[in-house]
N, C-alpha and C positions, 0 to 999 in steps of 0.2 A: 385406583383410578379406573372410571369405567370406561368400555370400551368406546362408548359416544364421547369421550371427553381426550382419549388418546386422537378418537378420528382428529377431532379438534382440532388438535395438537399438530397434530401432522398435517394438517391442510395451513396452519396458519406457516408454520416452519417450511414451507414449499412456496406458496404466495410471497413471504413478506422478502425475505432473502431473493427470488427470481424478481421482484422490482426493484429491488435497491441494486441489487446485482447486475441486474441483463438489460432492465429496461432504455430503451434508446441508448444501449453502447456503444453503437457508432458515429451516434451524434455529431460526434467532432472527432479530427484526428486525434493519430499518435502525437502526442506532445512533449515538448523537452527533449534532450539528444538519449535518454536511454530508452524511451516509450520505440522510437524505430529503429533504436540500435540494436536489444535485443531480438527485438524482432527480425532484423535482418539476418543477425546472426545465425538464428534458429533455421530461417529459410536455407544459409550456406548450408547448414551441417546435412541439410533435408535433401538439397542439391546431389552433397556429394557423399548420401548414404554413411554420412560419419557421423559416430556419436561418440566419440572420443574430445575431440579437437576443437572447439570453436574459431571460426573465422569469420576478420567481418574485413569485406573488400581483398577475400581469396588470404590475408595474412592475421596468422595465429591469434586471438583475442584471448588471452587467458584472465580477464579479469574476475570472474564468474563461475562458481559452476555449473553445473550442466542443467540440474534438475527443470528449471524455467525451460532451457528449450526442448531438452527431452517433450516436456507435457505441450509444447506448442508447436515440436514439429507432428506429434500426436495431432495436433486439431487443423493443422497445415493437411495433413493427409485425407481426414476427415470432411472437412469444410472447403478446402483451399486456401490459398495464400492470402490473407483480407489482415487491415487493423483489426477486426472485430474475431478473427479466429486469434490474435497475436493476444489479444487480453483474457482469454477463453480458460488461461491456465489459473490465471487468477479469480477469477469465477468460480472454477472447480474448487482451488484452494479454500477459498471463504465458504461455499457452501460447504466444505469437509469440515470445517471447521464450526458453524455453526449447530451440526448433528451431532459432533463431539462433546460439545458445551452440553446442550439436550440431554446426550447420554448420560454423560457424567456426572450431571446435576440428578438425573432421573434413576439411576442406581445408587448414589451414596446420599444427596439433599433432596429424598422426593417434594413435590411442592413450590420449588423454587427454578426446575428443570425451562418454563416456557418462558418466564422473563429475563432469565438467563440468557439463553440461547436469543431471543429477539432484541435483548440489546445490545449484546453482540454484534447482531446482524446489522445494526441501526446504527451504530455507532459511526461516529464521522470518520473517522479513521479507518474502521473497515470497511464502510463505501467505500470509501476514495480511490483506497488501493483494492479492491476487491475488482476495479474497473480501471486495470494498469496494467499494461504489459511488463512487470516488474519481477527483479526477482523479493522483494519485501510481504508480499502476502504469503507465496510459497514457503520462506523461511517463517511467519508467522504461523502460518495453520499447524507446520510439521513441529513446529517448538513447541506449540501450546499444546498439542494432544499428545508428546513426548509428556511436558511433564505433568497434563493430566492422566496420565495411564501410570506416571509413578507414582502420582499420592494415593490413584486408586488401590497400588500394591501396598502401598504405606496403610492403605486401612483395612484390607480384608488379606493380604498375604498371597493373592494367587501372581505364581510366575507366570500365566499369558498376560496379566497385564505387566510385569515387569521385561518382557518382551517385548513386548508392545511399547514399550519406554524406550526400548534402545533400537528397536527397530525404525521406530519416527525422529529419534533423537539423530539415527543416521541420516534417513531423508532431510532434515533441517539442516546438517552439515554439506548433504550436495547439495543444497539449496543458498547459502551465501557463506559456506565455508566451517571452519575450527571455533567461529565464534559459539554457535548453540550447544554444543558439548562442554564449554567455557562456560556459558552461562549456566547452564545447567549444574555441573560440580559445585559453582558457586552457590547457587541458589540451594540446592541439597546440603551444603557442608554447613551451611548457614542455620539452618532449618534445621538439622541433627543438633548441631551445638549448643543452640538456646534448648532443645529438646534434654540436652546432655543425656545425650542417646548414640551412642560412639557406633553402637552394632545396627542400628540404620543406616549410616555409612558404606560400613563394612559390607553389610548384606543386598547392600544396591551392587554391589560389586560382583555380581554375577557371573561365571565363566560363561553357560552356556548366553547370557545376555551380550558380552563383551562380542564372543563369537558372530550372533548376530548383527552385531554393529559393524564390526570389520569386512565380513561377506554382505552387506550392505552398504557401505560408504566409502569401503578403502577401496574399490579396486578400478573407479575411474581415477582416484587418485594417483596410482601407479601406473596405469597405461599414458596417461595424459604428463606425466613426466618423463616416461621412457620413449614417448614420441616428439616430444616438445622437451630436450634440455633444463629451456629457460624458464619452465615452469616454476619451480620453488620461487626464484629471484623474484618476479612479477608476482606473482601470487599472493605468498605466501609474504615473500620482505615488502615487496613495495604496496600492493593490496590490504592486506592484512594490517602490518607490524608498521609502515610507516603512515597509512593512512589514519591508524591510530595514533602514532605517537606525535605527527607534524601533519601542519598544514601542507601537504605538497599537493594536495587537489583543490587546495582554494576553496572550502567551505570553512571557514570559520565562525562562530558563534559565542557567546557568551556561555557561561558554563551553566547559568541557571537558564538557558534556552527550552528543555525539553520541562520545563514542568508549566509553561503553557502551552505548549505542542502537545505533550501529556493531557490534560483539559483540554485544549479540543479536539482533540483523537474523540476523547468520549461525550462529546456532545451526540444529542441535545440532552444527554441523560450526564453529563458533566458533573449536576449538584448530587444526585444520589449518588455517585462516586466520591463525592469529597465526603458527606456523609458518613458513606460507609466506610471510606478510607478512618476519619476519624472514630466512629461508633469500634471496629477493631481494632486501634492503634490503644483507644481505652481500655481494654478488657483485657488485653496482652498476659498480664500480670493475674488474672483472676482462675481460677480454679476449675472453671466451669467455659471456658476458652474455647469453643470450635477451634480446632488446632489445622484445619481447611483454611480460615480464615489470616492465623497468621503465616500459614506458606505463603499465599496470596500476596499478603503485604511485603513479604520479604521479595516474592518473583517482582512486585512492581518495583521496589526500592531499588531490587538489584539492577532491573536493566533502565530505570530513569539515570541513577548513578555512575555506572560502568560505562553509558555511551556521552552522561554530560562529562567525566573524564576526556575522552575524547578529545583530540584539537582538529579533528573534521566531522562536521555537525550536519546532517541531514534529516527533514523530519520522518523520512521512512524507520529511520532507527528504532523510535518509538513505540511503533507497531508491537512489538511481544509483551508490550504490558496492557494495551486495551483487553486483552482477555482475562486477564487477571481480575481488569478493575471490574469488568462486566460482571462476572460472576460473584466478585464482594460485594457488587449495588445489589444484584438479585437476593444475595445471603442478607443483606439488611433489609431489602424490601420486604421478605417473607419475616424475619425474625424480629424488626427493630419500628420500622416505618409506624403501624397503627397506633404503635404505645410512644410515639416521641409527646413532649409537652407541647401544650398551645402555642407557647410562642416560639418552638423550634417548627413546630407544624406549619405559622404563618412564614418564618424563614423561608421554610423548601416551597412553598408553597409561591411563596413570590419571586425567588430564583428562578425555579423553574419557569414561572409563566414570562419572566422577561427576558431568561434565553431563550425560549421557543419561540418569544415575539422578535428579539434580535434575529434568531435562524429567520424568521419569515420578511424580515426589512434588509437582511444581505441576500436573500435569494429572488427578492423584487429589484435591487440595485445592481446584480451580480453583472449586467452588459456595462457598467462605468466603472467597475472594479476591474474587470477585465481589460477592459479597452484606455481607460484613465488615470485609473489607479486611484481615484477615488471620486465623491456623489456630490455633483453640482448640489447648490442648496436649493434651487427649484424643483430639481427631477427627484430630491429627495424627501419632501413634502408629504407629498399622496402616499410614499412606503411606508413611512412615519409616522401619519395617521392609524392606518391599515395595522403596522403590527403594534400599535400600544392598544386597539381595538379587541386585537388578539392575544395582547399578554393579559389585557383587565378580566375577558372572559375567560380566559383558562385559572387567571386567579381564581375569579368568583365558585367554580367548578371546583376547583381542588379542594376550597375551604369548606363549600356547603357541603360533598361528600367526604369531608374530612381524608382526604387523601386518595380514597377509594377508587380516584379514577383517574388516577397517574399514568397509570400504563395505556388510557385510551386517547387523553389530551398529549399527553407526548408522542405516542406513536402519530396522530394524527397531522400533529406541527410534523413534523418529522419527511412523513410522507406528500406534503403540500408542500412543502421548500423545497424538497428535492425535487418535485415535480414542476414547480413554479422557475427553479434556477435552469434545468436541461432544457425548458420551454425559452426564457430568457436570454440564458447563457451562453447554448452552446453553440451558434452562429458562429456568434464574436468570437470566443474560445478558439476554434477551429479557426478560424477567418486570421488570427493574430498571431495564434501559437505554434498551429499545425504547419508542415510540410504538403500536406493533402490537398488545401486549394491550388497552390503553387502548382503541385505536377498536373492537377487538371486544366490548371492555364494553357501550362506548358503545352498540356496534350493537345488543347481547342487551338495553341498557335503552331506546333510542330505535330501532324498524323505519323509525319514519315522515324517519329520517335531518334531522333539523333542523340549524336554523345551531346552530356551537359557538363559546361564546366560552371567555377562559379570565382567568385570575385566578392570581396570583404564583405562577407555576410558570413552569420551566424554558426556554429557547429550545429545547433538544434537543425537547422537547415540543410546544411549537408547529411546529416546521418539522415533527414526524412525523408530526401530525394532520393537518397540510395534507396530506402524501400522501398517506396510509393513507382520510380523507376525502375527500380532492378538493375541501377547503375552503377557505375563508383565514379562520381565526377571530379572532376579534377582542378587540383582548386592556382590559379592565376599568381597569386601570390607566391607563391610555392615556385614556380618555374611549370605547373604541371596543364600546357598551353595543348589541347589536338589539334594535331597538323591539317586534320580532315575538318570537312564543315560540322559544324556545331553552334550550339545556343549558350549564353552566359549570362548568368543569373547574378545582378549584379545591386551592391548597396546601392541607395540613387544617391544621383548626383556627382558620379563619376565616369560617366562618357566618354572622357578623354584620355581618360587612364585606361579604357578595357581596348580602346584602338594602340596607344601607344604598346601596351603590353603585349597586344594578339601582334602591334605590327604587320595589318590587314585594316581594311576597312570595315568598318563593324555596322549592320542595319537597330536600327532600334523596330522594337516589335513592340514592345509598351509596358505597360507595370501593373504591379500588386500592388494598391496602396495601402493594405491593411499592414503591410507587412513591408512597408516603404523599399520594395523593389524594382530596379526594371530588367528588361530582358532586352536581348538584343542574339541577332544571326551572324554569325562570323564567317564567311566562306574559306574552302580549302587555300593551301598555301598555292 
């Protein structure tokens, strides 16, 4: 590679990743109750100089470990307390991850190193969560260069990268727990046995590697149960062991759930992953095998699998096998794409251009998906037009350059919907979902910032007021009523209930209608 074409390289891996990643971040609030819940968290621990202990409203939260806030009371210190510093860890994480892919592609598959890594970066699923205050990206980055630094030792033998396995392999464990070292054994044990290679096993099995894993990952482990009792029970039984084995958190799913969360994880590049899923799945058995390619299929099997087991189904789960598939689309794109037949060529050919026209007619509708949950047939007309406009000429394009210009018409749908949806969408988004209007109401009707309590509204709500406030309000229902003046954040249509309950005369101060609420001033007893 010459050095003009690394510059390249390196300009396009810095651009594409900081737009998909950063661009208008704070668009909209935090949304859903874990978007300001970790976030809060991470504030507590920042508060009170602990990084042992999570608390969220001053009492122990052990659902999580630490790594998310560690890296986001990092950017709380850094930036200050903002949604847009609370997502920042996630941002770091996709970008680590993206240089990883790059690398790892660009030492063992030179050639295939930039489409790799950029549809990685592009992929619907690493947006989404690469722009979350979660802990799912952080356990993705650190899982996926865990076990791309062990195939790297699988093919040339050096023990820094097999360090480097169990060093990330720990970060991924503070990162959402005992699951990535799980999946990891599985995925290796797997991957040795079709190999019937017993001393691959074995020889992952490293003391000084093991060592590294343990002075990395074990010793919040231990401080956080020797200050916190309850630690194992919560964590470990009810987080862990029952959140896998029962519904006790109310996400249930069918079990073939994630193999279309799977597929659009890797949108808009979906169809060279089924592709290349299939193009490896064929070759398995043949003699001349890139033996990259079937760890890959086993990492995505393993964790499509092991999480549709599962009886609580959430689509962040999914996350550690979009790197897997990224890098099998790239390994087809380089070795398989130019020489498919015609009529597989008009296939991918017309897949692709009417996902990328579908990407561009849900990110023209994306304000009635939000707001309605789905697209009157007038408003959705002119989107309709628009992107069958855009799947015929991306057709047209793919077939006259006989594919050659896959990676310019996809990136570009890619980058136009995403642009088109944050320009659309994220009003509404914010406006519906977030906490964030709410406290600015709150703020334009209360200066003098009083306690907030609240009344039959939402959890997503409560945990976003706590942040966006820096409250812990107190919820009506509950018995948890201040004696002193305060505002109540209340479902509409219940006026009589927030007087009866406070047992005080209550003023109305007026409503969110996005978010069908009203407020009202309660004075001291």
């Amino acid at each position: 590679m010459t050095k003009r074409s690394r510059v390249t390289d390196w300009l396009l891996l810095v651009t594409f990743p900081a737009f998909f990643f950063l661009w208008k971040l704070a668009s909209f609030g935090l949304i859903g109750a874990d978007e300001p819940r970790y976030a809060q968290v991470a504030r507590e621990m920042l508060e009170r100089h602990d990084w042992i202990t999570p608390t969220l409203g001053g009492i122990a939260w052990l659902e999580k470990p630490p790594l998310y806030y560690w890296q986001a009371m990092v950017a709380y210190k850094l930036f200050g307390v903002s949604d847009w510093a609370a997502r920042l860890p996630s941002v770091f994480d996709a970008f680590l991850l993206v240089l990883a892919v790059y690398w790892f592609l660009y030492r063992f598959r030179r050639g295939s190193e930039l489409d790799g890594a950029l549809i990685c970066a592009t992929s619907a699923g690493i947006v989404g969560f690469s722009r979350a205050a979660s802990t799912d990206m952080p356990l993705t980055a650190m899982f996926s260069i865990a076990m791309l630094a062990w195939h790297s030792w699988f093919e040339d033998g050096s023990k820094k990268h097999l360090a480097g396995f169990y060093a990330f392999l720990a970060l991924a464990m503070l990162a959402k727990g005992p699951v990535a070292p799980f999946l990891a054994i599985v995925i290796i044990g797997i991957f040795a046995a079709v190999q019937r290679s017993a001393t691959v096993g074995w020889k992952t099995l490293w003391i000084p590697g093991i060592v590294i894993f343990c002075v990395i990952g074990l010793p919040w482990y231990v401080l956080a149960q020797i200050r916190n009792p309850q630690f194992f029970h919560e964590f470990i039984v009810e987080h862990n062991l029952a959140r896998f084995g029962t519904n006790l958190y109310h996400h249930p799913e069918p079990f073939w759930y994630y193999i279309p969360v799977t597929l659009l994880g890797w949108v808009p590049w979906s169809i060279f992953a089924i592709a290349a899923i299939v193009w490896a799945a064929r070759r398995v058995r043949r003699p001349d095998t890139d033996e990259l390619n079937f760890f890959l299929l086993i990492w995505i099997a393993v964790v499509v699998v092991f999480f549709s087991i599962s009886q609580s189904k959430l689509s962040g789960y999914m996350l550690p096998a979009i790197p897997a598939g990224a890098i099998l689309a790239a390994q087809f794109i380089r070795n398989k794409l130019m020489d498919v037949s015609k009529p597989a060529r008009l296939a991918i050919a017309g897949l692709d251009a009417v996902l990328s026209g579908g990407l561009i007619f849900c990110a023209l509708v994306v304000q009635y998906l939000v707001v309605q949950h789905r697209v009157p047939w007038g408003a959705a007309m002119m989107p309709l037009v628009v992107a069958v406009a855009v799947a015929i000429a991306i057709f047209v394009l793919l077939i006259r350059s006989e594919l050659r210009l896959w990676r310019m018409v996809t990136l570009v749908a890619a980058i136009v919907a995403l642009a088109i949806g944050l320009r659309f969408g994220a009003q509404p988004l914010g406006e519906t979902l977030s906490a964030r209007p709410i406290a600015r109401e709150l703020e334009r009707l209360d200066p003098h910032h009083l306690p907030v309590a609240l009344f039959l509204v939402p959890r997503e709500t409560e945990f976003g007021l706590e942040f966006y406030r820096n409250q812990i309000p107190g919820r009506y229902e509950l018995g948890q009523i201040p004696d002193g003046e305060h505002l109540v954040v209340v479902a509409q249509g219940y006026p009589r209930g927030v007087a009866k309950t406070a047992g005080r005369q209550v003023v109305f101060l007026g409503n969110f209608a996005p978010q069908k609420l009203d407020f009202f001033y309660v004075p001291a007893r």
